[in-house]
MARMARRO-972735 format. One record per atom (N, C-alpha, C): residue number from 1; residue in three letters; chain; z, y, x. Coordinates in nm, 4 decimals. Atoms other than C-alpha are relative to their C-alpha. Layout:
<bavo seq="NUM" type="ALA" mol="A" c3="Z" c2="Y" c1="X"/>
...
END
This chain:
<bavo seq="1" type="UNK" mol="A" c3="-0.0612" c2="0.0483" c1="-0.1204"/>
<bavo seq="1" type="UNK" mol="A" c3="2.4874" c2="-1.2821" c1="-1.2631"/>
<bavo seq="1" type="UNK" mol="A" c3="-0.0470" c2="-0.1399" c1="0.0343"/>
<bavo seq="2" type="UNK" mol="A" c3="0.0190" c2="0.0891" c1="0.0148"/>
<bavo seq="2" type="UNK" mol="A" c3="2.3921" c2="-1.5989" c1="-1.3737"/>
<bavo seq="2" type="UNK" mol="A" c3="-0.1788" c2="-0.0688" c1="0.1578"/>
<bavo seq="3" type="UNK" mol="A" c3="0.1452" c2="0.0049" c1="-0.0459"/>
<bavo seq="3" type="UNK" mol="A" c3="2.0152" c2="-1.5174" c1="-1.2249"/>
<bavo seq="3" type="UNK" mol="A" c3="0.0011" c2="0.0332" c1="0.1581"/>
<bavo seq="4" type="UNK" mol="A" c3="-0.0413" c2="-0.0180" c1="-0.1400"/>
<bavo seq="4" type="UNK" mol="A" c3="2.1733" c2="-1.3695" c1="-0.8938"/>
<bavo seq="4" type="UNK" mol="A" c3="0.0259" c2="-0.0916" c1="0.0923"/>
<bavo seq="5" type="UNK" mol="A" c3="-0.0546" c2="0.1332" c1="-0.0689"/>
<bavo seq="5" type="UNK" mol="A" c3="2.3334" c2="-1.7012" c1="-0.8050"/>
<bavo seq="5" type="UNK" mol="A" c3="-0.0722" c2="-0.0681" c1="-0.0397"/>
<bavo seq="6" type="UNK" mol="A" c3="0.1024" c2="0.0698" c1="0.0229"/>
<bavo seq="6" type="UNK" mol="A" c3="2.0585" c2="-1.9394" c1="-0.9156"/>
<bavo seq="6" type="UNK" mol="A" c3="-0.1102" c2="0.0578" c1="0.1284"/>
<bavo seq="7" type="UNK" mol="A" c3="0.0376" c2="-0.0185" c1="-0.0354"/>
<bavo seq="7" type="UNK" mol="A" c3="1.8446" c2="-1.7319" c1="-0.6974"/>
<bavo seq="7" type="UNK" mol="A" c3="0.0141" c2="-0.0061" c1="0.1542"/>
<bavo seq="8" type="UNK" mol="A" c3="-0.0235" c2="0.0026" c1="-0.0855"/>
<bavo seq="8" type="UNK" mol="A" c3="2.0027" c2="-1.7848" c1="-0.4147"/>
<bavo seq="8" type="UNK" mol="A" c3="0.1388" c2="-0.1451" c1="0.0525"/>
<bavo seq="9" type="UNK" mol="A" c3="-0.0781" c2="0.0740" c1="0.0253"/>
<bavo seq="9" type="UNK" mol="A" c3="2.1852" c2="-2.1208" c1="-0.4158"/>
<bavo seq="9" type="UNK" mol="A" c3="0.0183" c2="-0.0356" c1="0.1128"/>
<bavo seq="10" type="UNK" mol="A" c3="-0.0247" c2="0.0187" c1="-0.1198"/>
<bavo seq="10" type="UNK" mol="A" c3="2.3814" c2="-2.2216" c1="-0.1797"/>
<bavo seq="10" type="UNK" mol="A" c3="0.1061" c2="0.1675" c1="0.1627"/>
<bavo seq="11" type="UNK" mol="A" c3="-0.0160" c2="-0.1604" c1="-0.0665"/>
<bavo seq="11" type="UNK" mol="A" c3="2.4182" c2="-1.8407" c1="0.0171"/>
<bavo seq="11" type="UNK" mol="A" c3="0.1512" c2="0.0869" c1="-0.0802"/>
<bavo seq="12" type="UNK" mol="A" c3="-0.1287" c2="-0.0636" c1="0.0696"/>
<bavo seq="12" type="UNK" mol="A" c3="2.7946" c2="-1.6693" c1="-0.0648"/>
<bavo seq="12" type="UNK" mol="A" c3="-0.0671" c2="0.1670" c1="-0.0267"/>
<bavo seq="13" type="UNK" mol="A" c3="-0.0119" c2="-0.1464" c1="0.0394"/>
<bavo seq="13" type="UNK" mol="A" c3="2.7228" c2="-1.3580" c1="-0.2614"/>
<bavo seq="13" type="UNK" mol="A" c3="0.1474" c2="0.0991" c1="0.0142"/>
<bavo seq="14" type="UNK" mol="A" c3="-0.1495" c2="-0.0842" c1="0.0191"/>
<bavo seq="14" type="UNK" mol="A" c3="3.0071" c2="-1.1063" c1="-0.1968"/>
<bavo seq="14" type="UNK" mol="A" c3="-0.0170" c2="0.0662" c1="-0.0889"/>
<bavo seq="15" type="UNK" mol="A" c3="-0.0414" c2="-0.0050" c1="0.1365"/>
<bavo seq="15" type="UNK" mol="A" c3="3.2048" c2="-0.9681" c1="-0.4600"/>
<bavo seq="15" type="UNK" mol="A" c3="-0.0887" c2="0.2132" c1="-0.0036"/>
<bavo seq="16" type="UNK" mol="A" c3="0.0447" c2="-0.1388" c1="-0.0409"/>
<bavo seq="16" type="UNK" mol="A" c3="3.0555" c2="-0.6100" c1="-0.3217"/>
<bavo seq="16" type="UNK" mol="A" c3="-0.1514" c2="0.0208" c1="-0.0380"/>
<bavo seq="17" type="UNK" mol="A" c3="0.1177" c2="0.0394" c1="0.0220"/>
<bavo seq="17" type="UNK" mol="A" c3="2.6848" c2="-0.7249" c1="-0.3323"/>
<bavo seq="17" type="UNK" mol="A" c3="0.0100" c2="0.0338" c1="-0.1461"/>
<bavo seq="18" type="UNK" mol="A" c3="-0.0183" c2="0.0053" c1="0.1380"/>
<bavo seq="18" type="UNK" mol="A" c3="2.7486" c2="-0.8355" c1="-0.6622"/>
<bavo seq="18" type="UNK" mol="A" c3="-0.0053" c2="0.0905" c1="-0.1352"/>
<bavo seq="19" type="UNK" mol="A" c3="-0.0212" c2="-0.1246" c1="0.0921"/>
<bavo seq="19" type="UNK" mol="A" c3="2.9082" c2="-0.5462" c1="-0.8185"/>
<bavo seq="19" type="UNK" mol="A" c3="-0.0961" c2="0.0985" c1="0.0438"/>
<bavo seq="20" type="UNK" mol="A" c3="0.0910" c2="-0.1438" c1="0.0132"/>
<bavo seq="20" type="UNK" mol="A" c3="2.6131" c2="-0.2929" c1="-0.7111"/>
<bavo seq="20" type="UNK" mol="A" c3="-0.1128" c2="-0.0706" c1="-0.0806"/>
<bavo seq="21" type="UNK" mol="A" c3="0.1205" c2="0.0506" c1="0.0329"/>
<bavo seq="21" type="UNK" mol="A" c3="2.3471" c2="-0.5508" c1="-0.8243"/>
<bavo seq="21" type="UNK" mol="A" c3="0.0507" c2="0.0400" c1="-0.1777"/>
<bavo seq="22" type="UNK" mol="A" c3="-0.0332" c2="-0.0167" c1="0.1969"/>
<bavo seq="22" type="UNK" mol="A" c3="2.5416" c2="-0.5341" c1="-1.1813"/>
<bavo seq="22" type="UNK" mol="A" c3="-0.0073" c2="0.1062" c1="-0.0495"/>
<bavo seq="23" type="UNK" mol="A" c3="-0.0972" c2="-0.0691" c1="0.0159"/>
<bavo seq="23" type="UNK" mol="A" c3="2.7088" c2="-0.2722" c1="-1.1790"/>
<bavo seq="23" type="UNK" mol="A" c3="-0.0790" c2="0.1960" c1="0.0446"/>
<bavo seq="24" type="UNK" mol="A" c3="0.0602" c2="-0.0971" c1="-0.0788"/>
<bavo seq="24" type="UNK" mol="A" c3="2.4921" c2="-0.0121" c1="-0.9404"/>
<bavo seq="24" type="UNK" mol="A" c3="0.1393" c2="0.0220" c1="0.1315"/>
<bavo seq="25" type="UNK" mol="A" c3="-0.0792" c2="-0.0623" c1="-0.1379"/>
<bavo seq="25" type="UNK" mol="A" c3="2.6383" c2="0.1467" c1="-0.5943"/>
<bavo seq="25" type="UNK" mol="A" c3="0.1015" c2="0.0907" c1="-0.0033"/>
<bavo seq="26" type="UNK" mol="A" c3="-0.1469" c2="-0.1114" c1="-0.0176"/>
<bavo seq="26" type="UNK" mol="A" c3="2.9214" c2="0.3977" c1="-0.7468"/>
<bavo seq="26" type="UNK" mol="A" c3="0.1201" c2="-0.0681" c1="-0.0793"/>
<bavo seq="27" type="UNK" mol="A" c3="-0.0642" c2="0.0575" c1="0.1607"/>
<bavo seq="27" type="UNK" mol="A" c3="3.0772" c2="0.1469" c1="-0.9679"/>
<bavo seq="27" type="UNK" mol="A" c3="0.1173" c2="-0.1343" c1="0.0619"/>
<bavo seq="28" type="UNK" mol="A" c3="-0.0648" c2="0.0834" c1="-0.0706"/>
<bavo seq="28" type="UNK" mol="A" c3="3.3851" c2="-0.0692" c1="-0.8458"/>
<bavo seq="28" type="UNK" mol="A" c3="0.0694" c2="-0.0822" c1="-0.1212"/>
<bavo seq="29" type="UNK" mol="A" c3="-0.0387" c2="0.0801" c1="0.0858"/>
<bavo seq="29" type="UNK" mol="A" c3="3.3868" c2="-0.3544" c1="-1.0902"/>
<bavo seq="29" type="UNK" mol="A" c3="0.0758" c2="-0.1398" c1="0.0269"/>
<bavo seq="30" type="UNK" mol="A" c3="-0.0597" c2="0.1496" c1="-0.0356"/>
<bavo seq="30" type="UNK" mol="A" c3="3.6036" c2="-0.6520" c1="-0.9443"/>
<bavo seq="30" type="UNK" mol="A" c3="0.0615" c2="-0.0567" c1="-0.1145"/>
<bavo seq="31" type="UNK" mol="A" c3="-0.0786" c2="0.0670" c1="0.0976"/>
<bavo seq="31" type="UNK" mol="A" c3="3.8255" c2="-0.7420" c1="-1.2308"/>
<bavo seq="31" type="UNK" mol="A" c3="-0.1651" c2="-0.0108" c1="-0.0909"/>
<bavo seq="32" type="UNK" mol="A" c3="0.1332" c2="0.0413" c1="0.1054"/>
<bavo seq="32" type="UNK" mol="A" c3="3.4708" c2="-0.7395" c1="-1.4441"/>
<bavo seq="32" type="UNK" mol="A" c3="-0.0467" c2="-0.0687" c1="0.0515"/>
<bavo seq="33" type="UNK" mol="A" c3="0.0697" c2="0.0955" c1="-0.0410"/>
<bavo seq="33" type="UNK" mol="A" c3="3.3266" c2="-0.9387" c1="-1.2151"/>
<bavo seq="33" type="UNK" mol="A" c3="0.0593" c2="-0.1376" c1="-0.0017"/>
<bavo seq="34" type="UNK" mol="A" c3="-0.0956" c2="0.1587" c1="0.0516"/>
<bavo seq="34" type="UNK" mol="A" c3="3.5985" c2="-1.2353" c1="-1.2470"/>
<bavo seq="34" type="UNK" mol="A" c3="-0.0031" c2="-0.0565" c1="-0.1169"/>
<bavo seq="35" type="UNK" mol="A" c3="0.0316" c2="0.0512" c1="0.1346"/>
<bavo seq="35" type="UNK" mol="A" c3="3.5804" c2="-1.2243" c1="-1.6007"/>
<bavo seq="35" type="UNK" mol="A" c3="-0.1636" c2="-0.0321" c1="-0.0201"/>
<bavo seq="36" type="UNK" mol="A" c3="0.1870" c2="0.0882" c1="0.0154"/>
<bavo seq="36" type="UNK" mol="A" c3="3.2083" c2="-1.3086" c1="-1.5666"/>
<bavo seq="36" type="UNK" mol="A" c3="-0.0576" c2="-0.1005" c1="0.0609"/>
<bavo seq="37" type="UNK" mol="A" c3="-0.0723" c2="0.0823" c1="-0.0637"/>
<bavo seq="37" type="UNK" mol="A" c3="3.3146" c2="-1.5427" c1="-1.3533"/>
<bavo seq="37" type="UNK" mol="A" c3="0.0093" c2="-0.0643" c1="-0.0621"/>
<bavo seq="38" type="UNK" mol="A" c3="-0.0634" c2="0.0728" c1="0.0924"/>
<bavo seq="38" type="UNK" mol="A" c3="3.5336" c2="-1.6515" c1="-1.5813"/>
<bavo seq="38" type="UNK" mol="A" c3="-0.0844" c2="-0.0904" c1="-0.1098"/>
<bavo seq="39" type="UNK" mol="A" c3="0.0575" c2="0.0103" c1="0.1293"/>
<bavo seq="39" type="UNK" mol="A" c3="3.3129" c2="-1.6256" c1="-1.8570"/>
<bavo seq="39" type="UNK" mol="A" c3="-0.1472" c2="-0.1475" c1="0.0255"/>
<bavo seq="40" type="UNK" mol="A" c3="0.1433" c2="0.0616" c1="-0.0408"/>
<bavo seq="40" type="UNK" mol="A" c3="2.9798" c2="-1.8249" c1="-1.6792"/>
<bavo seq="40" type="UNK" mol="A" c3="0.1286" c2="-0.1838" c1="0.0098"/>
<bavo seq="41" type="UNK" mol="A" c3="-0.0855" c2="0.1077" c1="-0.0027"/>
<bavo seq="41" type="UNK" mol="A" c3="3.2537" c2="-2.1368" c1="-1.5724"/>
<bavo seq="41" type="UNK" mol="A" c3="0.0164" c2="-0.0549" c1="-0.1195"/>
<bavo seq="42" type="UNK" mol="A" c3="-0.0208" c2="0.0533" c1="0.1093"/>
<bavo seq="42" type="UNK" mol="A" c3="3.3567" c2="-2.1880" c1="-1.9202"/>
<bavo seq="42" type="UNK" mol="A" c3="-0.1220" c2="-0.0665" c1="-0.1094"/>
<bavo seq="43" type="UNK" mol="A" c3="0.1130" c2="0.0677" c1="0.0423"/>
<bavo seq="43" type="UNK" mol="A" c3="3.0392" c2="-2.2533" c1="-2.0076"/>
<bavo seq="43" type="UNK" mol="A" c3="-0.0997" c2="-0.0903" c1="0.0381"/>
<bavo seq="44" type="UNK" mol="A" c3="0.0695" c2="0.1348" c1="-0.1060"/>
<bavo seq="44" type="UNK" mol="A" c3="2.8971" c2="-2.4795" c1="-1.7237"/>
<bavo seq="44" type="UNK" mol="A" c3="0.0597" c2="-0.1096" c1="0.0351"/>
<bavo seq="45" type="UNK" mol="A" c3="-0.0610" c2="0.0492" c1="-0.0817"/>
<bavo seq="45" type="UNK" mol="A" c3="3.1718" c2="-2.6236" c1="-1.6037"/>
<bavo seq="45" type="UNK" mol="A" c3="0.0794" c2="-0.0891" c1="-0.0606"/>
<bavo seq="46" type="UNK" mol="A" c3="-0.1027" c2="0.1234" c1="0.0702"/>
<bavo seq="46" type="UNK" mol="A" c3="3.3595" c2="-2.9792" c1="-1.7099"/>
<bavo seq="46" type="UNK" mol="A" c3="0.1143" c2="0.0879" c1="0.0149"/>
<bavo seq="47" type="UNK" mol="A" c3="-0.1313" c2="-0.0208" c1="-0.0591"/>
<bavo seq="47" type="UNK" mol="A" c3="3.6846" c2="-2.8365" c1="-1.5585"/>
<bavo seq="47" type="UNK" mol="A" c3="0.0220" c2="0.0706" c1="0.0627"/>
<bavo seq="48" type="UNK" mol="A" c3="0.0207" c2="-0.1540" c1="-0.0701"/>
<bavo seq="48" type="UNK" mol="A" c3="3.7038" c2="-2.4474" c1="-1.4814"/>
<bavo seq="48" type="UNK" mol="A" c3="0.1432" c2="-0.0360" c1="0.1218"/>
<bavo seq="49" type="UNK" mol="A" c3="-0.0956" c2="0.0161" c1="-0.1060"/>
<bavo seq="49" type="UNK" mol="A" c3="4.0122" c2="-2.5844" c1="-1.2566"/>
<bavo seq="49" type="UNK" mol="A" c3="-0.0511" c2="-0.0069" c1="0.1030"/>
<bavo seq="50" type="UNK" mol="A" c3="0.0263" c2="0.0256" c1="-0.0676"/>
<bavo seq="50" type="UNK" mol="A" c3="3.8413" c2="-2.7022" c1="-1.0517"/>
<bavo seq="50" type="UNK" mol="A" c3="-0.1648" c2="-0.0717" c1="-0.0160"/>
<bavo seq="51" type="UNK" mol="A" c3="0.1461" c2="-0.0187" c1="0.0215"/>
<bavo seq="51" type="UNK" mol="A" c3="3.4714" c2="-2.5836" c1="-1.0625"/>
<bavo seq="51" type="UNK" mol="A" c3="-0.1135" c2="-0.0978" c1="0.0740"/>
<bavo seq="52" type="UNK" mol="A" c3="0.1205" c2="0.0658" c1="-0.0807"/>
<bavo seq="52" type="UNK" mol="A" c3="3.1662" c2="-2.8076" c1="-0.9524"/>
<bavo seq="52" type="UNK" mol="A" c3="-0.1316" c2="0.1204" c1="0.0197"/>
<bavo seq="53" type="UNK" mol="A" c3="0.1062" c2="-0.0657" c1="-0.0327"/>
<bavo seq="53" type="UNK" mol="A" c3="2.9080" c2="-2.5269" c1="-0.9433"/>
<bavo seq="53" type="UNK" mol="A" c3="-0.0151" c2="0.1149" c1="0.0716"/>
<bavo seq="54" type="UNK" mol="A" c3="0.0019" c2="-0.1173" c1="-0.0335"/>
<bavo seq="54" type="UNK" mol="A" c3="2.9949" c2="-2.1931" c1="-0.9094"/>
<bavo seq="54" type="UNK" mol="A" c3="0.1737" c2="0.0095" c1="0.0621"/>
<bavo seq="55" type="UNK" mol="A" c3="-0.1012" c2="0.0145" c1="-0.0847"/>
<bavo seq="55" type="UNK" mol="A" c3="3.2479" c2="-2.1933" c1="-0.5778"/>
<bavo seq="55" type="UNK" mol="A" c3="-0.0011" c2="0.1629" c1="0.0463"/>
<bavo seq="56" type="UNK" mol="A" c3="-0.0571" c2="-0.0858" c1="-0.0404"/>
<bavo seq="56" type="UNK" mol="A" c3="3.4589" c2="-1.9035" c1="-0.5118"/>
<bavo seq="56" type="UNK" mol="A" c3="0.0504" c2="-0.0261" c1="0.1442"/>
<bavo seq="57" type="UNK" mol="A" c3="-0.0825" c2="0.0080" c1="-0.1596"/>
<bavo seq="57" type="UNK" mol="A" c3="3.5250" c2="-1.8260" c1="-0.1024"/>
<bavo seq="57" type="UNK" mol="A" c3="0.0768" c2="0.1304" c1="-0.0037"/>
<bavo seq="58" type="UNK" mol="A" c3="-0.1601" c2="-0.1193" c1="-0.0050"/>
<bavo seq="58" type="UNK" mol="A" c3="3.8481" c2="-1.6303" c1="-0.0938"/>
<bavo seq="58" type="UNK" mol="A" c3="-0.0238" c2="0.0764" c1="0.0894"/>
<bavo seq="59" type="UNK" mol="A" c3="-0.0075" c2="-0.1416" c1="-0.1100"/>
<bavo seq="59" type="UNK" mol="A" c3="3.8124" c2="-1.2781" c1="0.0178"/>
<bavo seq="59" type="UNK" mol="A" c3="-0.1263" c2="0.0799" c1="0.0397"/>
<bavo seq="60" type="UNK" mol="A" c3="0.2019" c2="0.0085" c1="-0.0695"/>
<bavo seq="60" type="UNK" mol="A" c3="3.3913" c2="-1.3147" c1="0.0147"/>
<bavo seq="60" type="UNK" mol="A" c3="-0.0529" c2="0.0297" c1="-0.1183"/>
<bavo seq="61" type="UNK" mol="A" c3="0.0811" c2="-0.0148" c1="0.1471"/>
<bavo seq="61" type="UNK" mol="A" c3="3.2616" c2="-1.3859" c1="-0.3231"/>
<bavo seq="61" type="UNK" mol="A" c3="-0.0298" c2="-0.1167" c1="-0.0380"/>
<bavo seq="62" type="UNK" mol="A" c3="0.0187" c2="0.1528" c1="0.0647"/>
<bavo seq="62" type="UNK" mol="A" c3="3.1160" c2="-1.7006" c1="-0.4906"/>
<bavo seq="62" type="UNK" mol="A" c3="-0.1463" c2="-0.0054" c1="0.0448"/>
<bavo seq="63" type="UNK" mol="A" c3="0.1228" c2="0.1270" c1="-0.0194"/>
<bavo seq="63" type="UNK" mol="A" c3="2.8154" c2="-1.9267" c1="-0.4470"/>
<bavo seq="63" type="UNK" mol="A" c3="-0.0225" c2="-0.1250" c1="-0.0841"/>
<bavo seq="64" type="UNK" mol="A" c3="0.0459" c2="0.0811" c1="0.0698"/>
<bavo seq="64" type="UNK" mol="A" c3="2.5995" c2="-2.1364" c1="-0.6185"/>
<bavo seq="64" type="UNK" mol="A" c3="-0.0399" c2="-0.1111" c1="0.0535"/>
<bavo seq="65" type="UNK" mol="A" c3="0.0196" c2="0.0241" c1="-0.0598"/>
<bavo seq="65" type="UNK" mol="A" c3="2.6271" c2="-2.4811" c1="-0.5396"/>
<bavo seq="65" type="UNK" mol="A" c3="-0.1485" c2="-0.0411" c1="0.0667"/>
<bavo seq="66" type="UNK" mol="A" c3="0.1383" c2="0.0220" c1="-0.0323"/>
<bavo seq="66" type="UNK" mol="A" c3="2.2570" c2="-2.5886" c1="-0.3661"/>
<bavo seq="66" type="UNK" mol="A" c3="-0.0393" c2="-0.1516" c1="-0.0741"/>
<bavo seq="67" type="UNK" mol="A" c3="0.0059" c2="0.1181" c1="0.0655"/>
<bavo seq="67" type="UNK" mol="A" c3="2.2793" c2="-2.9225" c1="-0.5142"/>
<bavo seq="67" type="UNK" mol="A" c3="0.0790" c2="-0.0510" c1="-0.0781"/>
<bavo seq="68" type="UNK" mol="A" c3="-0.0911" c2="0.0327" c1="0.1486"/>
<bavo seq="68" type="UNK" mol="A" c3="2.4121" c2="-2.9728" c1="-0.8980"/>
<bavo seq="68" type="UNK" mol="A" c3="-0.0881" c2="-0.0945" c1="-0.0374"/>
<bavo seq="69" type="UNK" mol="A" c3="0.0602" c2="0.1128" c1="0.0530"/>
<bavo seq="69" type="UNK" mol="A" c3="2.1669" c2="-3.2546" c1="-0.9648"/>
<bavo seq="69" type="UNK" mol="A" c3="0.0731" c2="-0.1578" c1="0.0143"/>
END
């Protein structure tokens, strides 16, 4: 997922996108996709409260931000 959002920084991936790129096109993984979510935050992120990189838009999907330097 990591390589999905790097690849496109900046651009909101929806949570739909997402789950076929992972997941394939019959496969309705949302709760897996939070926990990978989850899981990528805890490992980048000073303060998964309140993330500096990987921004969630409510109702859309997340994005990588374009400028973490």
């Amino acid at each position: 997922m990591i390589v999905l959002l790097s690849l496109n920084p900046g651009t909101v991936l929806t949570h739909e996108f997402l789950c076929r790129e992972l997941w394939g096109p019959y496969v309705n993984k949302s709760k897996a996709l939070r926990v990978n979510v989850a899981n990528l935050r805890r490992k980048i992120e000073k303060d998964t409260a309140n993330p500096q990189y990987i921004i969630t838009e409510m109702g859309v999907g997340y994005r990588l931000l374009e400028d973490i330097g």
